[in-house]
N, C-alpha and C positions, 0 to 999 in steps of 0.2 A: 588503514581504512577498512571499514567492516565491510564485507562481499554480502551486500542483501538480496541480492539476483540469490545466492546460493543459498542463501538462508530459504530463500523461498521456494527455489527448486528442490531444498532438501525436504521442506515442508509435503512438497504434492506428490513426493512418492509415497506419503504415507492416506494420500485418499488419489479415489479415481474417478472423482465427480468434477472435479477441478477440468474444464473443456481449453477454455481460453486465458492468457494471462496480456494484459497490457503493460510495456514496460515504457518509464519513462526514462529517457538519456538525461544524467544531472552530471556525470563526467565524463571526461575521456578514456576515459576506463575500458576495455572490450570486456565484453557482457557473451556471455554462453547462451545462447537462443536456441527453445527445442524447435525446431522446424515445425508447422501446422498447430502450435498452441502459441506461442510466444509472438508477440507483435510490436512493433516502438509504435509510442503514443504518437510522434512525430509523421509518420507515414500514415496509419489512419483515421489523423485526423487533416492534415492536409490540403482536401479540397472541400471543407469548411468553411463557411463565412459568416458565422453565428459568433460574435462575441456577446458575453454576459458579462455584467457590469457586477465586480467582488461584492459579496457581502462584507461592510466594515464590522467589524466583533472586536470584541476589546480581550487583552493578551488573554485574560483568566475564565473568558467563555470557551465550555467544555468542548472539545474535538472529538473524544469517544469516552465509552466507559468500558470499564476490562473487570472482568470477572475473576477473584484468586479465592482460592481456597482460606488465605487466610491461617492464623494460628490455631484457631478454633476448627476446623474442616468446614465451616459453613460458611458458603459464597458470599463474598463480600465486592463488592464494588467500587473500582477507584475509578474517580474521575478525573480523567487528563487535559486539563488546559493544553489550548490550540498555543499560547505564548507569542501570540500578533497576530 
Protein backbone atom coordinates (compact mmCIF):
# COMPACT_ATOMS: atom_id res chain seq x y z
CA UNK A 1 0.00 0.00 0.00
CA UNK A 2 1.43 3.38 -0.83
CA UNK A 3 1.92 5.79 2.68
CA UNK A 4 0.34 9.03 1.13
CA UNK A 5 0.20 10.65 4.75
CA UNK A 6 4.12 10.38 4.06
CA UNK A 7 4.08 11.36 0.70
CA UNK A 8 2.53 14.40 1.84
CA UNK A 9 4.37 15.00 5.01
CA UNK A 10 7.41 14.59 2.92
CA UNK A 11 5.91 17.19 0.55
CA UNK A 12 5.58 20.21 3.32
CA UNK A 13 9.08 20.10 4.52
CA UNK A 14 9.94 21.45 1.40
CA UNK A 15 7.60 24.69 1.89
CA UNK A 16 6.40 26.58 5.14
CA UNK A 17 3.33 28.16 3.98
CA UNK A 18 1.56 24.95 4.38
CA UNK A 19 -0.55 26.00 8.01
CA UNK A 20 -3.05 23.16 8.34
CA UNK A 21 -3.43 19.73 6.74
CA UNK A 22 -6.99 17.65 6.80
CA UNK A 23 -6.65 14.18 6.74
CA UNK A 24 -9.09 11.74 5.80
CA UNK A 25 -9.14 8.06 7.64
CA UNK A 26 -9.88 5.60 4.32
CA UNK A 27 -7.98 2.70 6.33
CA UNK A 28 -7.05 1.20 9.39
CA UNK A 29 -3.73 1.99 8.95
CA UNK A 30 -2.02 4.44 11.86
CA UNK A 31 -1.24 7.51 10.12
CA UNK A 32 1.65 9.83 11.77
CA UNK A 33 -0.16 13.27 12.82
CA UNK A 34 2.02 16.43 13.24
CA UNK A 35 0.41 17.67 16.41
CA UNK A 36 -1.32 21.55 15.72
CA UNK A 37 -1.20 21.06 11.67
CA UNK A 38 -2.75 17.71 11.03
CA UNK A 39 -6.51 17.08 11.66
CA UNK A 40 -9.04 13.78 10.78
CA UNK A 41 -11.69 15.13 8.51
CA UNK A 42 -13.83 12.85 10.85
CA UNK A 43 -13.39 15.06 14.06
CA UNK A 44 -13.83 18.32 12.40
CA UNK A 45 -16.40 17.85 10.85
CA UNK A 46 -18.57 16.03 13.32
CA UNK A 47 -20.91 18.56 14.72
CA UNK A 48 -22.07 19.29 11.13
CA UNK A 49 -25.39 18.91 9.88
CA UNK A 50 -25.14 20.23 6.40
CA UNK A 51 -25.38 17.49 3.97
CA UNK A 52 -25.01 18.43 -0.07
CA UNK A 53 -26.45 16.44 -2.37
CA UNK A 54 -23.29 14.88 -4.97
CA UNK A 55 -22.91 16.24 -8.04
CA UNK A 56 -23.70 13.29 -10.79
CA UNK A 57 -20.50 13.67 -13.52
CA UNK A 58 -19.99 11.05 -15.80
CA UNK A 59 -16.70 8.86 -15.30
CA UNK A 60 -14.63 11.09 -18.09
CA UNK A 61 -15.52 14.62 -16.69
CA UNK A 62 -12.25 16.23 -15.70
CA UNK A 63 -11.23 15.99 -11.80
CA UNK A 64 -8.00 18.31 -12.25
CA UNK A 65 -5.57 19.30 -14.64
CA UNK A 66 -1.66 18.75 -13.90
CA UNK A 67 0.88 20.64 -15.51
CA UNK A 68 4.36 18.52 -16.95
CA UNK A 69 6.99 19.75 -18.44
CA UNK A 70 6.50 17.64 -21.25
CA UNK A 71 9.20 16.31 -23.89
CA UNK A 72 9.49 19.64 -25.38
CA UNK A 73 10.20 21.71 -21.82
CA UNK A 74 7.00 23.62 -22.40
CA UNK A 75 4.11 23.06 -20.07
CA UNK A 76 1.63 21.04 -21.12
CA UNK A 77 -1.45 20.11 -19.52
CA UNK A 78 -3.11 16.62 -18.82
CA UNK A 79 -6.42 16.36 -17.98
CA UNK A 80 -7.39 13.62 -15.41
CA UNK A 81 -10.69 12.08 -15.49
CA UNK A 82 -12.70 11.89 -11.98
CA UNK A 83 -13.42 7.98 -13.48
CA UNK A 84 -17.30 7.94 -11.64
Amino acid sequence: MIDLKKIVDDALELTKTVEEVIVVRNTGNNVNMAEGRDYWYHEVTKDQNVFVEPEKMDSNDPLYILYTSGTTGKPKGVVHGNGG
